[in-house]
C-alpha positions in Angstrom: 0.0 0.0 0.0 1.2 3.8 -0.9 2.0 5.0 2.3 1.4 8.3 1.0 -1.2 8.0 1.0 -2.7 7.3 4.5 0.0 9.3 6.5 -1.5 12.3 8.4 0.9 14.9 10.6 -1.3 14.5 14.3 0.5 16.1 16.7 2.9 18.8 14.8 4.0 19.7 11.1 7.2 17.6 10.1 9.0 19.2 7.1 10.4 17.1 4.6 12.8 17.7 2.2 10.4 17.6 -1.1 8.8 14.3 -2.1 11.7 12.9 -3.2 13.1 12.2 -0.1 9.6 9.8 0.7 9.8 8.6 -3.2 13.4 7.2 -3.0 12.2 5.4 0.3 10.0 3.3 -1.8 12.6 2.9 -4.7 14.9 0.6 -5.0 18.8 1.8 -6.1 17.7 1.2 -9.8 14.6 3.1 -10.1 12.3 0.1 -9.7 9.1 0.6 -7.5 9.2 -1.8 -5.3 5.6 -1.5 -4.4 3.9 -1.5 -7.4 0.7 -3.8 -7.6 1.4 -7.3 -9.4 -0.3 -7.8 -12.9 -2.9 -10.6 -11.8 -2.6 -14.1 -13.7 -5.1 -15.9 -15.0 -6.5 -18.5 -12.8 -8.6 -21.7 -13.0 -11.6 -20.6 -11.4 -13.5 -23.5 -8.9 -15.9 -20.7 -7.6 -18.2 -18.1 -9.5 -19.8 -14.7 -8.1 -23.4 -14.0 -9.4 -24.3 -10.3 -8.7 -28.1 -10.8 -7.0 -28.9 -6.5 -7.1 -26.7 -3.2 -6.8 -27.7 0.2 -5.4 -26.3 3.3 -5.0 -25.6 5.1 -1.7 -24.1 8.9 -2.0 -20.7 9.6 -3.1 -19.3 6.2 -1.0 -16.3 7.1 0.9 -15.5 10.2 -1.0 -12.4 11.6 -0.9 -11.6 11.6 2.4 -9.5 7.9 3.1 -12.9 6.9 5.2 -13.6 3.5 6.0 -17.7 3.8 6.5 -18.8 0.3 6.8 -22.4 -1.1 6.3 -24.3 -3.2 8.9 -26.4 -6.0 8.3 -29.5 -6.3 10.8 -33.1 -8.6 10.3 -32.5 -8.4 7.0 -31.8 -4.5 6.3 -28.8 -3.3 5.3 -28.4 0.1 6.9 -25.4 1.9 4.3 -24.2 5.5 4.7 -21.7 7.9 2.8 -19.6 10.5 3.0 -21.5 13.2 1.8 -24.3 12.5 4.5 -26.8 9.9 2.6 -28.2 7.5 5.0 -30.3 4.8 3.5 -31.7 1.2 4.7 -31.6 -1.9 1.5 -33.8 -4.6 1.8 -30.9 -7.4 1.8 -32.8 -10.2 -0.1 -34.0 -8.0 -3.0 -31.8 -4.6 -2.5 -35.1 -2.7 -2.4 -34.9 0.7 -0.7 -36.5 1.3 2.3 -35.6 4.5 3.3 -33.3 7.0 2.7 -32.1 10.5 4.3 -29.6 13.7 3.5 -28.7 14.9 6.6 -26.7 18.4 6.8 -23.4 17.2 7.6 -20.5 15.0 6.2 -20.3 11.5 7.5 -16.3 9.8 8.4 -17.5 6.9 10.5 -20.6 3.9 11.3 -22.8 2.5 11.2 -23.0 1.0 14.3 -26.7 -0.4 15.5 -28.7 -1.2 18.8 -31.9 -1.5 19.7 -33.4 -0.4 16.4 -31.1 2.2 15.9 -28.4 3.4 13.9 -25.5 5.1 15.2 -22.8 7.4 13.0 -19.8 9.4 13.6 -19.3 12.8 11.6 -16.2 14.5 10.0 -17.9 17.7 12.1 -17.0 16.0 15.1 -20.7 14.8 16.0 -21.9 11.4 16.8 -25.7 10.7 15.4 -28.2 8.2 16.4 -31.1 7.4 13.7 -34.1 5.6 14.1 -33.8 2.4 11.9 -37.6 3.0 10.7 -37.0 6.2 9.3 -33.9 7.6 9.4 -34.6 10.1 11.9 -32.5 12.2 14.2 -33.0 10.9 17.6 -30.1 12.1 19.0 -26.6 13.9 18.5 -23.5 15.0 20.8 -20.3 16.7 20.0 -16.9 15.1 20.4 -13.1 16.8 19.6 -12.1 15.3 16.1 -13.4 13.4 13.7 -15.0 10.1 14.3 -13.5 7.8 11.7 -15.5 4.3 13.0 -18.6 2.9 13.9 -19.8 3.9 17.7 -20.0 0.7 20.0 -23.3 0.9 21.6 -25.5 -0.8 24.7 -28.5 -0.6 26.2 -26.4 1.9 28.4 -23.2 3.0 26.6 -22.5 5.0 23.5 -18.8 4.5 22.9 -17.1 6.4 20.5 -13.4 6.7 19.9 -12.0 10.1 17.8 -8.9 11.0 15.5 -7.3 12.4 18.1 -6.8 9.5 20.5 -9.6 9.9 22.4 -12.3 7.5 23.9 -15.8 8.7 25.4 -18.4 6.9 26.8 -21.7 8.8 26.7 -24.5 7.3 28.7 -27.2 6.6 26.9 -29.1 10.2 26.0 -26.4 12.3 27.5 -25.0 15.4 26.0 -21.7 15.0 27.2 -19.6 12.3 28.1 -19.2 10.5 31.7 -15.7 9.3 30.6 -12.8 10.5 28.3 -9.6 7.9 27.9 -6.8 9.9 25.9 -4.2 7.6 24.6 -0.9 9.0 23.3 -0.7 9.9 19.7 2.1 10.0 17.9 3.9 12.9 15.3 3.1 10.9 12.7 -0.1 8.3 12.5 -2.3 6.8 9.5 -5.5 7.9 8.5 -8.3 5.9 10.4 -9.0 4.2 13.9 -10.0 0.9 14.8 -13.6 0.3 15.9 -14.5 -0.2 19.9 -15.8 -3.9 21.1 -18.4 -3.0 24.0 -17.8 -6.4 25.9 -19.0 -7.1 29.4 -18.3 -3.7 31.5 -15.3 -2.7 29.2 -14.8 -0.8 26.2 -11.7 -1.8 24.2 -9.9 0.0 21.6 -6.9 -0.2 19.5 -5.1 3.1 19.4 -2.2 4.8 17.3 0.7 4.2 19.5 0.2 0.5 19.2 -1.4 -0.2 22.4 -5.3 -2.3 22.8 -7.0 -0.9 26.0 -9.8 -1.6 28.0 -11.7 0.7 29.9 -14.0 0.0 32.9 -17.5 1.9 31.3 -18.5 2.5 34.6 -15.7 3.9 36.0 -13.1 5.1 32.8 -10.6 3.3 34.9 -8.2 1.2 32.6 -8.9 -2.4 33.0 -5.8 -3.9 31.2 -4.1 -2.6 28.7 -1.7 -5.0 25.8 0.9 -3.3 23.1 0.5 -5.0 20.0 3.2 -2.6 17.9 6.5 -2.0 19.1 7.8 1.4 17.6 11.3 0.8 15.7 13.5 2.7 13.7 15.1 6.1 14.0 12.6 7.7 11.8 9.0 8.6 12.2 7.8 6.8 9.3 9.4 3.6 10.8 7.8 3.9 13.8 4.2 3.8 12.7 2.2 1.4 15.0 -1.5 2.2 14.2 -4.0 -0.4 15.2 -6.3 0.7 12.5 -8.4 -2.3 11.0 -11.0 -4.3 12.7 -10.5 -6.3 16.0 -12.4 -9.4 15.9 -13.7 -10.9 19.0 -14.0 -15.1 19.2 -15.1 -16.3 22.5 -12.9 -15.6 25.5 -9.9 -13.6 22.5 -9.5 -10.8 20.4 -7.7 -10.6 16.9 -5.6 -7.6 16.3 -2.8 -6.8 14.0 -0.8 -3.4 13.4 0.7 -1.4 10.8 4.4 -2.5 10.8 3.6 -4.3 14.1 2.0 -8.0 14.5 -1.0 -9.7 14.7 -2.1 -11.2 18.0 -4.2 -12.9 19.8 -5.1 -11.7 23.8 -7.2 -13.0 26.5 -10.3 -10.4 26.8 -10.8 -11.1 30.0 -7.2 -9.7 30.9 -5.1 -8.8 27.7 -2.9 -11.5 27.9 -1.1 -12.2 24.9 -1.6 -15.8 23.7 0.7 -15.8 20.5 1.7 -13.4 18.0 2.9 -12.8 14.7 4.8 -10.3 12.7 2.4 -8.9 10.1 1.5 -5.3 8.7 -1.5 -4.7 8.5 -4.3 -1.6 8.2 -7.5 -3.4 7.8 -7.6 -5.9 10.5 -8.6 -9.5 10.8 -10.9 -12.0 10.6 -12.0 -15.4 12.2 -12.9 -19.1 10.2 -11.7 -22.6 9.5 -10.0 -22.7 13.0 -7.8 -19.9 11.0 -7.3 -16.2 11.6 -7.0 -14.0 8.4 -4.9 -11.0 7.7 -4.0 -9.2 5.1 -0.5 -7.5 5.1 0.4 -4.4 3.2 2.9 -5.7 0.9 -0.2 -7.8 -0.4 0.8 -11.1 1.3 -2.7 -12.7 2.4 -2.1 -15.1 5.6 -4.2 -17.8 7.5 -2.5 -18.0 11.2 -3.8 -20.4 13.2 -6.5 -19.6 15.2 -4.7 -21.8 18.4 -1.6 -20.1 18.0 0.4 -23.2 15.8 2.5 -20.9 13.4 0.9 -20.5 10.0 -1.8 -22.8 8.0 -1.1 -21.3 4.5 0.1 -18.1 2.6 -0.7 -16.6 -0.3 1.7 -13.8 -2.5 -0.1 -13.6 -5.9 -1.5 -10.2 -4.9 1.5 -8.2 -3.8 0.9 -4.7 -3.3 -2.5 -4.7 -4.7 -3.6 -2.9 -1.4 -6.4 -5.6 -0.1 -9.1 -5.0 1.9 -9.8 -6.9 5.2 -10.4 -10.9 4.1 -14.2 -11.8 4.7 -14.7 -15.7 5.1 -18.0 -16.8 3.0 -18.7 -20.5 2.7 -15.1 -22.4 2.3 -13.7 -19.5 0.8 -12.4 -15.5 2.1 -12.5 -13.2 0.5 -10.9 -9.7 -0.6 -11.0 -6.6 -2.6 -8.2 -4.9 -4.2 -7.8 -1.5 -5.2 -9.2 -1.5 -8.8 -12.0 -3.3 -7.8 -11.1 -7.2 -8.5 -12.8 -9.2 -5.6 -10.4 -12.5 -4.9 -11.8 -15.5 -3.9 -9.2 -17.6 -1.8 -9.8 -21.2 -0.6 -9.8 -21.2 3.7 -7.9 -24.9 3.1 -4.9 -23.7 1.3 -4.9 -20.5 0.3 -5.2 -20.8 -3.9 -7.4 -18.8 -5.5 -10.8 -19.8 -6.8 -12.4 -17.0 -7.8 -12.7 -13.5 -9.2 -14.7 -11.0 -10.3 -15.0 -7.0 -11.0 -17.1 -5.7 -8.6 -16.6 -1.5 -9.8 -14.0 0.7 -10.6 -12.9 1.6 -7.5 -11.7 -0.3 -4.0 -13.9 -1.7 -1.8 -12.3 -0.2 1.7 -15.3 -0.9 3.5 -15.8 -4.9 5.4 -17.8 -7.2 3.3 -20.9 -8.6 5.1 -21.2 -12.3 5.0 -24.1 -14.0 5.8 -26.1 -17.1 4.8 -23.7 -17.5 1.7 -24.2 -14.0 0.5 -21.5 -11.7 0.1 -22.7 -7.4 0.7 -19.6 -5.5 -0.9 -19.9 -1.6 -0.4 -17.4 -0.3 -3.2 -15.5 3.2 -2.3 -17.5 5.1 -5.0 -20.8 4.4 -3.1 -21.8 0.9 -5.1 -23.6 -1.5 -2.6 -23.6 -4.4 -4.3 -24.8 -8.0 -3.2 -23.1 -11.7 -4.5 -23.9 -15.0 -4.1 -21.4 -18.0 -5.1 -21.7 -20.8 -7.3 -19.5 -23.7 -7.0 -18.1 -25.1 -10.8 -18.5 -28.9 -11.2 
């Protein structure tokens, strides 16, 4: 992945000495771009992708690196973009059930509870909307951008800000009961993980490496586990975000850094159980006794899940800046950056599939469920799959 593209100067302005200074860092001594996405092959597909419906929701992620990811719940798909579109899809037909404009642009969601739908704003506001309708029920103000979904209860609104923050609002409140403030680092990517609400603690990943959990009653830390270990005498090296999705299995969470590892850790008291070195952006995900992750350099990897070493590893996708892998039937899936959705088998790895799903990437997570496959493309395509297995 261009890491040009997701740095962002957080804490103060570093000068650097013209872009050719960051160009030659990704250049080998010849000229050679040693990042540049691999041609794809031609493969013998096992697997095929029938488009069911596709709608279209705002201007996607627009132009500002967001990761706004759909929700699937009783069988609506509640979608949102950056420009501040807001609409519910019936999931089996892609039928529109509703649909709002609100005033304001959108960076993070949708979260939902309780028959609501929850969303962060690039204003700084955090928004709960009735799942009927689409109407404002509720709104508070935060310091900086919310970049992910809001983890809600029956009791907590959790919501975790650009600027290293994490704030639990009591359910209703204007402001919040709680503020956690992490340390950022001078330099850090663009995005935040998304909170896990999980028995009275709120955990987070944060930009200087770290997971933490935080008591929701009392804002006391519970535990807290480093995942990324900052190395390197420049800046640039030491980028640790935890930035992608945390996946929760049971009694452990799956987390992996940028230029860090991917671990697992006891939720209960954020033990570390095994790790890996991995460099990741878009997190992880859980299937086949296997955890998924998907490194920046393209490499996708199936660790397993009981902390063994690796299952299987797949390189025919270097640098072709994958989205997080989303297991469907015996396969997981991914979306690279012009828009090819990879099919890899959860056995071995070899891929089985592919298709164009747009023009653009795909940041967003795929939704899974009942062998259907909900891709939300970065120019605002919703767009729902189901597979076909080749005899």
């Amino acid at each position: 992945m261009k890491l040009w593209r997701l740095l962002i100067i957080s804490v103060s302005v570093v000068t650097l000495s013209g872009c050719n200074t960051l160009q030659d860092w990704f250049n080998s001594d010849d000229g050679e771009d040693l990042t540049a996405p691999v041609e794809l092959e031609r493969i013998e597909a096992t697997v095929k992708l029938n488009k069911q419906w596709s709608t279209s929701i705002g201007d996607g992620q627009g132009n500002g690196f967001y990761r706004i990811t759909p929700v699937l719940e009783n069988g609506v798909i509640y979608a949102a973009s950056s420009d501040g579109e807001v609409a519910a899809i019936d999931a089996i037909d892609g039928n529109r059930l509703w649909r709002v404009e609100l005033e304001r642009p959108l960076s993070g969601g949708v979260g939902y509870h309780n028959d609501s739908v929850y969303l962060g704003g690039a204003d700084g506001s955090v928004l709960q909307l009735s799942a009927r309708d689409g109407e404002v029920l509720w709104e508070a103000a935060v310091s900086g951008e919310v970049l992910a979904a809001p983890a809600v209860s029956d009791d907590w609104v959790i919501v975790q800000t650009y600027d290293g923050k994490l704030l639990g609002f009591e359910a209703g409140a204007d402001e919040p009961t709680w503020t956690f403030t992490s340390d950022v680092p001078v330099l850090t990517l663009r995005g935040t993980s998304t909170p896990i609400l999980l028995g009275n603690n709120a955990i987070a990943g944060f930009g200087d490496g770290k997971v933490v959990a935080v008591d929701v009653d009392s804002g006391n830390v519970s535990w807290e586990s480093r995942i990324g270990v900052p190395q390197g005498s420049s800046e640039i090296d030491r980028i640790v975000d935890i930035d992608g999705t945390i996946t929760q299995q049971g009694v452990e969470l799956f987390v992996s850094s940028y230029q860090g590892r991917v671990a697992a850790l006891d939720t209960r008291t954020g033990r570390k159980l095994w790790q890996q070195n991995v460099s990741s952006v878009t997190g992880t995900h859980v299937g086949f006794g296997n955890v998924y992750v998907t490194d920046v350099d393209g490499t996708v990897s199936a660790f397993l899940r009981n902390g063994q070493g690796v299952r299987w590893q797949n390189i025919e996708l270097g640098y072709r800046e994958l989205s997080r892998p989303t297991p469907i039937n015996s396969y997981v899936a991914t979306v690279d950056y012009e828009g090819y959705l990879h099919l890899l088998s959860q056995v071995d790895g070899t891929i089985g599939g592919r298709t164009k799903v747009g023009g653009s990437a795909a940041r967003a997570d795929m939704i899974s469920d009942r062998g259907r496959l909900y891709v939300y493309t970065d120019s605002g395509q919703l767009l729902a799959f189901e597979l076909e297995v080749r005899e």
